[in-house]
mmCIF file as gemmi writes it, N, C-alpha and C atoms, coordinates in Angstrom:
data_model
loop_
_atom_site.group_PDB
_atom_site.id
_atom_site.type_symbol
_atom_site.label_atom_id
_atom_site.label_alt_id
_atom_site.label_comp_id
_atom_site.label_asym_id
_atom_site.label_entity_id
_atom_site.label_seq_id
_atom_site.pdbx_PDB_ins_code
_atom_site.Cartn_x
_atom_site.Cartn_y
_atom_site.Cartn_z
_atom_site.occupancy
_atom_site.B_iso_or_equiv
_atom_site.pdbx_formal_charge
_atom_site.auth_seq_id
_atom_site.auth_asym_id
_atom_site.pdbx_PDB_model_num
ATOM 1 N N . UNK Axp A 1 ? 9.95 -13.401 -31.862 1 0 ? 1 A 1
ATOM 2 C CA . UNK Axp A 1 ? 11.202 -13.255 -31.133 1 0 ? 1 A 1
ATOM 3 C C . UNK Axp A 1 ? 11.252 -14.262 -29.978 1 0 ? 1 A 1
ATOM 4 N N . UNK Axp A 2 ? 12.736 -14.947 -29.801 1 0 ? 2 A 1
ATOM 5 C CA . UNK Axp A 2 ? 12.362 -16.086 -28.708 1 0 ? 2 A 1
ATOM 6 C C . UNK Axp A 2 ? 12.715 -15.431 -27.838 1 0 ? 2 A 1
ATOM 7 N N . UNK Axp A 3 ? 12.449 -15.951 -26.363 1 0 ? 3 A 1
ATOM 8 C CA . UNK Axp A 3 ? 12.798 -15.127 -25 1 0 ? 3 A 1
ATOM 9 C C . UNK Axp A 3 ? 14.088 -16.176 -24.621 1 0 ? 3 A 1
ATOM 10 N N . UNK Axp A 4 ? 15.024 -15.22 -24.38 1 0 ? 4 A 1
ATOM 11 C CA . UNK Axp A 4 ? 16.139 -16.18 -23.88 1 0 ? 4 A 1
ATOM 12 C C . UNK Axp A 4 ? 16.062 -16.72 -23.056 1 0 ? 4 A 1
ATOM 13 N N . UNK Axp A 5 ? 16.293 -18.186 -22.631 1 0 ? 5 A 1
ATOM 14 C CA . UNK Axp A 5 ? 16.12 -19.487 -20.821 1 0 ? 5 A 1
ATOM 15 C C . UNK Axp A 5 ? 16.303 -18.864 -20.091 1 0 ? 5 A 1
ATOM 16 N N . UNK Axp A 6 ? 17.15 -17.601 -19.961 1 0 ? 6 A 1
ATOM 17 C CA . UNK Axp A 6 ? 17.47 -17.232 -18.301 1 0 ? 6 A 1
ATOM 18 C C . UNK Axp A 6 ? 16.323 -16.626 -18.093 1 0 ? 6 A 1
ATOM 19 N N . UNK Axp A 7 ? 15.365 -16.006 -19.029 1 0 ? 7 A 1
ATOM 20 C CA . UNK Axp A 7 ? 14.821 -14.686 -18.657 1 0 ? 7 A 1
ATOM 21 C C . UNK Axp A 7 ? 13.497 -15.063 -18.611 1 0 ? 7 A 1
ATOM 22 N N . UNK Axp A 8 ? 13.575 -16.671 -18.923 1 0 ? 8 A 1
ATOM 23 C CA . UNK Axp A 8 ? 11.686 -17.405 -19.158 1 0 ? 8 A 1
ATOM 24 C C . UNK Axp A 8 ? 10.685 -17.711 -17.306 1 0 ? 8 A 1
ATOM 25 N N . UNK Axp A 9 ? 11.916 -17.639 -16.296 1 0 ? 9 A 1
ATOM 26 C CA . UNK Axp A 9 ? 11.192 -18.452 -15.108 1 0 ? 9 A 1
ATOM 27 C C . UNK Axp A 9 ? 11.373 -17.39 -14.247 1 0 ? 9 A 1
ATOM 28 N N . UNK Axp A 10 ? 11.934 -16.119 -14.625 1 0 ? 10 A 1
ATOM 29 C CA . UNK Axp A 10 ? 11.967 -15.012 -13.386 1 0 ? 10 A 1
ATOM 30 C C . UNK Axp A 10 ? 10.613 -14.401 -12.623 1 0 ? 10 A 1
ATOM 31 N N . UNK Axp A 11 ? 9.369 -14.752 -13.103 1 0 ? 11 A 1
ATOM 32 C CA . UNK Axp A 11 ? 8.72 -14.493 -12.563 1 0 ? 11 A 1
ATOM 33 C C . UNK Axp A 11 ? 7.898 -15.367 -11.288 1 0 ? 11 A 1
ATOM 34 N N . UNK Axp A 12 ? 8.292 -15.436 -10.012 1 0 ? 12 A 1
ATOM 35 C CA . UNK Axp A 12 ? 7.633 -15.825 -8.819 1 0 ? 12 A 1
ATOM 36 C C . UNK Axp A 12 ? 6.45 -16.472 -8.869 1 0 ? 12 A 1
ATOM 37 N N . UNK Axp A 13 ? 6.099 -18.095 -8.759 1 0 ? 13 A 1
ATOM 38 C CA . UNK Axp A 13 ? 4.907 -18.833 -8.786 1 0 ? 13 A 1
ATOM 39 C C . UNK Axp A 13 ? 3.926 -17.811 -7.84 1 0 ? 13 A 1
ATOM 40 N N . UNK Axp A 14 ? 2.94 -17.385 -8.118 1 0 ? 14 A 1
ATOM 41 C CA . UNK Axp A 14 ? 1.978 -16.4 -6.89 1 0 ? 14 A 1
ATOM 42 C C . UNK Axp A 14 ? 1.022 -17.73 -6.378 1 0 ? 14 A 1
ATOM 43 N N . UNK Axp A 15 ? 0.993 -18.321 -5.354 1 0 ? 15 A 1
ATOM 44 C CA . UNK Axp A 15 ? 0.056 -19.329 -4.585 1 0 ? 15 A 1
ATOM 45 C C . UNK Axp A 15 ? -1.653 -18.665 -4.703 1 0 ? 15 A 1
ATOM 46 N N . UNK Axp A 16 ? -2.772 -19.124 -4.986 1 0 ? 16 A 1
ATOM 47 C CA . UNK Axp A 16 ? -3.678 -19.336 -4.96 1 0 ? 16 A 1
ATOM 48 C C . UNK Axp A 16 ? -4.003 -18.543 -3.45 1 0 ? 16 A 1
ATOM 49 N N . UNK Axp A 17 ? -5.06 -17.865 -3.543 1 0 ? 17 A 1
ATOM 50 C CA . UNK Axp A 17 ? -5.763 -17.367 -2.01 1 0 ? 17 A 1
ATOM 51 C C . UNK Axp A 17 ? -5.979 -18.642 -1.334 1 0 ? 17 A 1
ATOM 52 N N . UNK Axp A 18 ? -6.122 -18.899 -0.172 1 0 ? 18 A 1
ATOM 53 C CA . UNK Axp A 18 ? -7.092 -20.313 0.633 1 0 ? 18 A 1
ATOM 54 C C . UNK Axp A 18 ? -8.437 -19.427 0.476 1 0 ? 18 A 1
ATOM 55 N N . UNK Axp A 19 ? -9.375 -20.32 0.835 1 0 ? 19 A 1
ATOM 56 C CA . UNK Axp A 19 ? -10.622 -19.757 0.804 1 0 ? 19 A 1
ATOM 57 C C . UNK Axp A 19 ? -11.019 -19.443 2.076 1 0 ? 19 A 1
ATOM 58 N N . UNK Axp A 20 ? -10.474 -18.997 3.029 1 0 ? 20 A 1
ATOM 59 C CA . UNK Axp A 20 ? -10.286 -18.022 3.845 1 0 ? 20 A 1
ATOM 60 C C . UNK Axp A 20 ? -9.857 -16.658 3.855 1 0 ? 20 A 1
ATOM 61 N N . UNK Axp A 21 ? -8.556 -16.879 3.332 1 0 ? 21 A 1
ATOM 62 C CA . UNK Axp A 21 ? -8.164 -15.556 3.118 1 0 ? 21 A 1
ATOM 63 C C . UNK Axp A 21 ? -8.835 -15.201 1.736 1 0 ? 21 A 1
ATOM 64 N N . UNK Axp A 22 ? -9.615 -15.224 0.979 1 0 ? 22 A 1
ATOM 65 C CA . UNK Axp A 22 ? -10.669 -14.976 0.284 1 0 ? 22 A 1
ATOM 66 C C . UNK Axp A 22 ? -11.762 -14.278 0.78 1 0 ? 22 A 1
ATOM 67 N N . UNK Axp A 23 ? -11.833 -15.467 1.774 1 0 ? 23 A 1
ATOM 68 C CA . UNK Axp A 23 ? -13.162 -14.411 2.454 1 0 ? 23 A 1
ATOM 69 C C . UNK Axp A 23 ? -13.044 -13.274 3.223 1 0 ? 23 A 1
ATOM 70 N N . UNK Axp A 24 ? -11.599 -13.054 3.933 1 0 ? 24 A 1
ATOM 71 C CA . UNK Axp A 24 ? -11.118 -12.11 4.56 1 0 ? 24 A 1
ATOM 72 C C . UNK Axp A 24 ? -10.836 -10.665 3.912 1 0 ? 24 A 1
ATOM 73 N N . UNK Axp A 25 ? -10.667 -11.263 2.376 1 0 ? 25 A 1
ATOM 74 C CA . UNK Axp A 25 ? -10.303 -10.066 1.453 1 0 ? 25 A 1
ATOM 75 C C . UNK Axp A 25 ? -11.829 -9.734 1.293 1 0 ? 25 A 1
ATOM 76 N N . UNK Axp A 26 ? -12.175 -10.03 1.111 1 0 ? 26 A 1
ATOM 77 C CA . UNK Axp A 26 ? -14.391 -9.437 0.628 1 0 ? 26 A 1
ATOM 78 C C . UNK Axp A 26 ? -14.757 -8.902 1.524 1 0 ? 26 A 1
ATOM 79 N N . UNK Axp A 27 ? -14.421 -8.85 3.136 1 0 ? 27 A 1
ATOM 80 C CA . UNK Axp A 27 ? -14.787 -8.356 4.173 1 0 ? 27 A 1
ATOM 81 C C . UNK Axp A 27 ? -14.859 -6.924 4.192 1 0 ? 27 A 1
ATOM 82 N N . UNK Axp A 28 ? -13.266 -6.842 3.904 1 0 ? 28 A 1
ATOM 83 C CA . UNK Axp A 28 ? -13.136 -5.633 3.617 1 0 ? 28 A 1
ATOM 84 C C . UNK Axp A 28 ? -12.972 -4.445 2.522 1 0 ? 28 A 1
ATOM 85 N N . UNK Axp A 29 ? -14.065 -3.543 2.708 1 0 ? 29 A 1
ATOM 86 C CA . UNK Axp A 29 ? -14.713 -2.789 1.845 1 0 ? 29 A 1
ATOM 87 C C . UNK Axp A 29 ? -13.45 -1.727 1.053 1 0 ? 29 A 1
ATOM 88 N N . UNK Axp A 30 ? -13.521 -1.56 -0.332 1 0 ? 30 A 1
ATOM 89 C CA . UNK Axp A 30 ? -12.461 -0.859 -0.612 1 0 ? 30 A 1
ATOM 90 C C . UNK Axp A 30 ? -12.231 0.061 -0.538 1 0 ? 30 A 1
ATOM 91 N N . UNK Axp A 31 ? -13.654 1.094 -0.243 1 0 ? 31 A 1
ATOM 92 C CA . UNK Axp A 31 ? -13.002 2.418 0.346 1 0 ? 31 A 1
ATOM 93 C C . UNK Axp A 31 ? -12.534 2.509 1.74 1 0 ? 31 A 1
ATOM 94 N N . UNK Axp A 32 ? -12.735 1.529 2.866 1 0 ? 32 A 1
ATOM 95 C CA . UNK Axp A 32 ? -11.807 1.651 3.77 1 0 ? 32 A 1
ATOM 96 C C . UNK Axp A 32 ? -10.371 1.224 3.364 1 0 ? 32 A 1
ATOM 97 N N . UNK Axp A 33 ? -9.883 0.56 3.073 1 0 ? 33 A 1
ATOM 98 C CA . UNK Axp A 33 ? -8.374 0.412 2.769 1 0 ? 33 A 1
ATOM 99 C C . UNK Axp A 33 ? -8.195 1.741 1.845 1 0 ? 33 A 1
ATOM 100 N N . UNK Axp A 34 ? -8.686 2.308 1.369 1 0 ? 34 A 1
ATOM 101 C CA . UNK Axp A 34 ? -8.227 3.57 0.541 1 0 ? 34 A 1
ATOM 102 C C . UNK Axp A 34 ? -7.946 4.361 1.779 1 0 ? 34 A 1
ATOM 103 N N . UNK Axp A 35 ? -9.169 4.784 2.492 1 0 ? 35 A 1
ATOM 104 C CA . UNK Axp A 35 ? -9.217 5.962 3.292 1 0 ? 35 A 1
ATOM 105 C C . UNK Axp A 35 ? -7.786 5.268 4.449 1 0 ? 35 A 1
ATOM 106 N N . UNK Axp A 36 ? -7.739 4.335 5.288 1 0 ? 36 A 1
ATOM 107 C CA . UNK Axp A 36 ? -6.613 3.969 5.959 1 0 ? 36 A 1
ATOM 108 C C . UNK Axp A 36 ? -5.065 4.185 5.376 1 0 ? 36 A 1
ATOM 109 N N . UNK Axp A 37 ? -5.62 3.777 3.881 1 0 ? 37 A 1
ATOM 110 C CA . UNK Axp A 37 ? -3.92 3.749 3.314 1 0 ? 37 A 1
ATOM 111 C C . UNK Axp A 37 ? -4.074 5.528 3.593 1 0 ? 37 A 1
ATOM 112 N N . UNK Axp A 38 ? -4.679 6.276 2.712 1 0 ? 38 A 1
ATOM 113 C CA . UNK Axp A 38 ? -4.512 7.828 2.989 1 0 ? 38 A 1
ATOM 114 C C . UNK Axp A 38 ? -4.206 8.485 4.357 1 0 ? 38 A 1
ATOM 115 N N . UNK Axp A 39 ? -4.627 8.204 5.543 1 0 ? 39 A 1
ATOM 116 C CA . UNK Axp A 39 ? -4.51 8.14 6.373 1 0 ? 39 A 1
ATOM 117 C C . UNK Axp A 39 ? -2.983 7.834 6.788 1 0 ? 39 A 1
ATOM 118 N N . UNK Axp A 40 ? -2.571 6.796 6.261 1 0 ? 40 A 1
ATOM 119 C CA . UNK Axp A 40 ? -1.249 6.218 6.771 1 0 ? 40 A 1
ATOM 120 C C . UNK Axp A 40 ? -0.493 7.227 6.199 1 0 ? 40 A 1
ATOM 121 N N . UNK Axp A 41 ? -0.075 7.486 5 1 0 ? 41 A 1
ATOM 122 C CA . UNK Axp A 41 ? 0.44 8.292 3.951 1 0 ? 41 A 1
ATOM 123 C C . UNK Axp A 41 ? 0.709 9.581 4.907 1 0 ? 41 A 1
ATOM 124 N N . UNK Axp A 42 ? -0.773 9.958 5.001 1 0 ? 42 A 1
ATOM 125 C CA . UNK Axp A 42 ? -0.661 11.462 5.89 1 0 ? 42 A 1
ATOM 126 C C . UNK Axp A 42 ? 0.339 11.792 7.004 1 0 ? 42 A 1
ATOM 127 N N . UNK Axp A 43 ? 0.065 10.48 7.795 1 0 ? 43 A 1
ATOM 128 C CA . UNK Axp A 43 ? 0.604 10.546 8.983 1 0 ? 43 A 1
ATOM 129 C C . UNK Axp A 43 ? 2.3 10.147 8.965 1 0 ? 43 A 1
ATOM 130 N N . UNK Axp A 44 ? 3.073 9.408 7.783 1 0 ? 44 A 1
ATOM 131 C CA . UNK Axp A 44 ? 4.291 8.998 7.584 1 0 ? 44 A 1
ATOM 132 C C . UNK Axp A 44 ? 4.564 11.161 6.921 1 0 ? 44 A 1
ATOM 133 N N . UNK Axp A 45 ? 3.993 11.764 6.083 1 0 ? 45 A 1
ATOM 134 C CA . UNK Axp A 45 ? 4.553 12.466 5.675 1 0 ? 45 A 1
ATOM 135 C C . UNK Axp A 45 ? 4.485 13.831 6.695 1 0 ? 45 A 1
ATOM 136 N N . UNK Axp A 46 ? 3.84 13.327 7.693 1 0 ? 46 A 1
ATOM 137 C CA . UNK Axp A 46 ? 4.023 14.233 8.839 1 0 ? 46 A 1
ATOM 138 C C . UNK Axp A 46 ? 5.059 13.928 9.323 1 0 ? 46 A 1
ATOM 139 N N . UNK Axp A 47 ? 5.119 12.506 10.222 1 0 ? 47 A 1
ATOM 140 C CA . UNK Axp A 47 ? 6.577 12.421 10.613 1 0 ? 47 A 1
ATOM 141 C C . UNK Axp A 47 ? 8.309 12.596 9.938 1 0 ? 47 A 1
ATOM 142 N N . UNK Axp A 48 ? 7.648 12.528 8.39 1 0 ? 48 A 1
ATOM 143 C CA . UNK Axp A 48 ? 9.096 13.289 7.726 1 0 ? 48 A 1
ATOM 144 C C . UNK Axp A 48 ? 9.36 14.628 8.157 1 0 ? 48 A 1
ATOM 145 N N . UNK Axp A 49 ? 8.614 15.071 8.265 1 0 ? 49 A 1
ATOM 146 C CA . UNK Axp A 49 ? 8.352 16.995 7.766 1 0 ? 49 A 1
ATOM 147 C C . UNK Axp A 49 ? 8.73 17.383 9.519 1 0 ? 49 A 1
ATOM 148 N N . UNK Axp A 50 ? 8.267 16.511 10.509 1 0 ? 50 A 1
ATOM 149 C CA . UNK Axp A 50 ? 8.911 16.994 11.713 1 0 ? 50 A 1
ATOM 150 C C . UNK Axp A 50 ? 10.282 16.619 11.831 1 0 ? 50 A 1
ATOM 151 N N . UNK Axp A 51 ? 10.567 15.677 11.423 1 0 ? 51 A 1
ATOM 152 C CA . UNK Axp A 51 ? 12.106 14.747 11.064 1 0 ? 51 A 1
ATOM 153 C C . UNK Axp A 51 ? 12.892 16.389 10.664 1 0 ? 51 A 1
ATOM 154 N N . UNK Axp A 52 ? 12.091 16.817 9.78 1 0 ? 52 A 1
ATOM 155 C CA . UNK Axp A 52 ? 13.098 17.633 8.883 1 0 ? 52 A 1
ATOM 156 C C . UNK Axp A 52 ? 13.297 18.801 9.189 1 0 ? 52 A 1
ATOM 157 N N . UNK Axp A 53 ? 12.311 19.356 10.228 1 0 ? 53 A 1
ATOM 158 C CA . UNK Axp A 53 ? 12.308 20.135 10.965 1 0 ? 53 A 1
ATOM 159 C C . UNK Axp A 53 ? 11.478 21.443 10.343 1 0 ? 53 A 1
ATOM 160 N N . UNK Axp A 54 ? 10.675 20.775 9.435 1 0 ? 54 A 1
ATOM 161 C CA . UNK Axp A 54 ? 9.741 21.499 8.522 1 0 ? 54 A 1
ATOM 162 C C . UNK Axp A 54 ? 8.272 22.067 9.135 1 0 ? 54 A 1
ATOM 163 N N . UNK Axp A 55 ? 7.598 23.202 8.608 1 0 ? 55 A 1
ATOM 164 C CA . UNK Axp A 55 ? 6.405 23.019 8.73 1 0 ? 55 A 1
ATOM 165 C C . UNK Axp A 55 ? 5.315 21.985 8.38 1 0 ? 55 A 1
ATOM 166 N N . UNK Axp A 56 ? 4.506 21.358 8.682 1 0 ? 56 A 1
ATOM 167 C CA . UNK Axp A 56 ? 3.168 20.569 8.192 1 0 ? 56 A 1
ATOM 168 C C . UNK Axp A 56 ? 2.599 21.236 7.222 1 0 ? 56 A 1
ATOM 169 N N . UNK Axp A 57 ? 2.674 20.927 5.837 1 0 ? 57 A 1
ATOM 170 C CA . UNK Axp A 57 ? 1.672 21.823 4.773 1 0 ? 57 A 1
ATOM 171 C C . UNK Axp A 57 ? 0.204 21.376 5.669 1 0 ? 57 A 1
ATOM 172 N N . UNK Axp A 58 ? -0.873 22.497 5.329 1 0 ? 58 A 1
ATOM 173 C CA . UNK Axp A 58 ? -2.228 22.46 5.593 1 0 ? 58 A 1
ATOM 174 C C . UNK Axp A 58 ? -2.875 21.103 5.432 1 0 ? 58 A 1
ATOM 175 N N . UNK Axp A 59 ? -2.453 20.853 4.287 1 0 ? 59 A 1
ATOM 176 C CA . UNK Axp A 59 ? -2.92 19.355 3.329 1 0 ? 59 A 1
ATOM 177 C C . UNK Axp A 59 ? -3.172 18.187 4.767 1 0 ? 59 A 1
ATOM 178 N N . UNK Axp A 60 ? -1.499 18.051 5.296 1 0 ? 60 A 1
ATOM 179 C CA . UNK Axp A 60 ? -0.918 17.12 5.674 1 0 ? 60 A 1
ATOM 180 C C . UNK Axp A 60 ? -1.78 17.06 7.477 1 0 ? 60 A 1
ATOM 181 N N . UNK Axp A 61 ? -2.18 18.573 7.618 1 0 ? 61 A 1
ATOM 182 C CA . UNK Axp A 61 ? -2.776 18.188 8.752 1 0 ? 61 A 1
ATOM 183 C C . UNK Axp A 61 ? -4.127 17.382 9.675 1 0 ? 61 A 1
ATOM 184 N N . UNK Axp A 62 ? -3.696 17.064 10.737 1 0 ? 62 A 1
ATOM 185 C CA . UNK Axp A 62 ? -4.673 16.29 11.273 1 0 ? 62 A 1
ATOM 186 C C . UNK Axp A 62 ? -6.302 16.56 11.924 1 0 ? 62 A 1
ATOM 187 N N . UNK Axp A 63 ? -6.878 16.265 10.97 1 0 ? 63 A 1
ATOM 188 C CA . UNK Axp A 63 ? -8.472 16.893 10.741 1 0 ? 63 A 1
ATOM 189 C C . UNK Axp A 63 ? -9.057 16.593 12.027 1 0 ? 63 A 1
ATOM 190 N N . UNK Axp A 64 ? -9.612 17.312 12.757 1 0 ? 64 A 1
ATOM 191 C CA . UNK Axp A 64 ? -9.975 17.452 14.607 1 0 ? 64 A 1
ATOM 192 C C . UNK Axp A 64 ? -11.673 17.344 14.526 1 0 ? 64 A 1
């Protein structure tokens, strides 16, 4: 099946890392960006839930 011309170049050239930001990415370990992203998550779905004038499920709260 051919791909029709319009639909052949829609995808965005992605640039090459520098080899800096290479090394910047190895630095950091992947369970910290997990645990931060979770972290972030937590703390955005808190500020909905006060937005909304909701309780904090247990889940969502901030571990002391």
């Amino acid at each position: 099946m051919r791909i029709p011309f319009s639909r052949r170049r829609t995808v965005a050239p992605v640039a090459p890392l520098t080899p800096e930001e290479a090394s910047r990415a190895l630095l950091v370990p992947r369970s910290a960006l997990r645990a931060a992203h979770k972290a972030h998550v937590r703390a955005v779905a808190r500020q909905l839930c006060a937005k909304a004038g909701q309780p904090v499920p247990a889940a969502l709260q901030e571990k002391a």
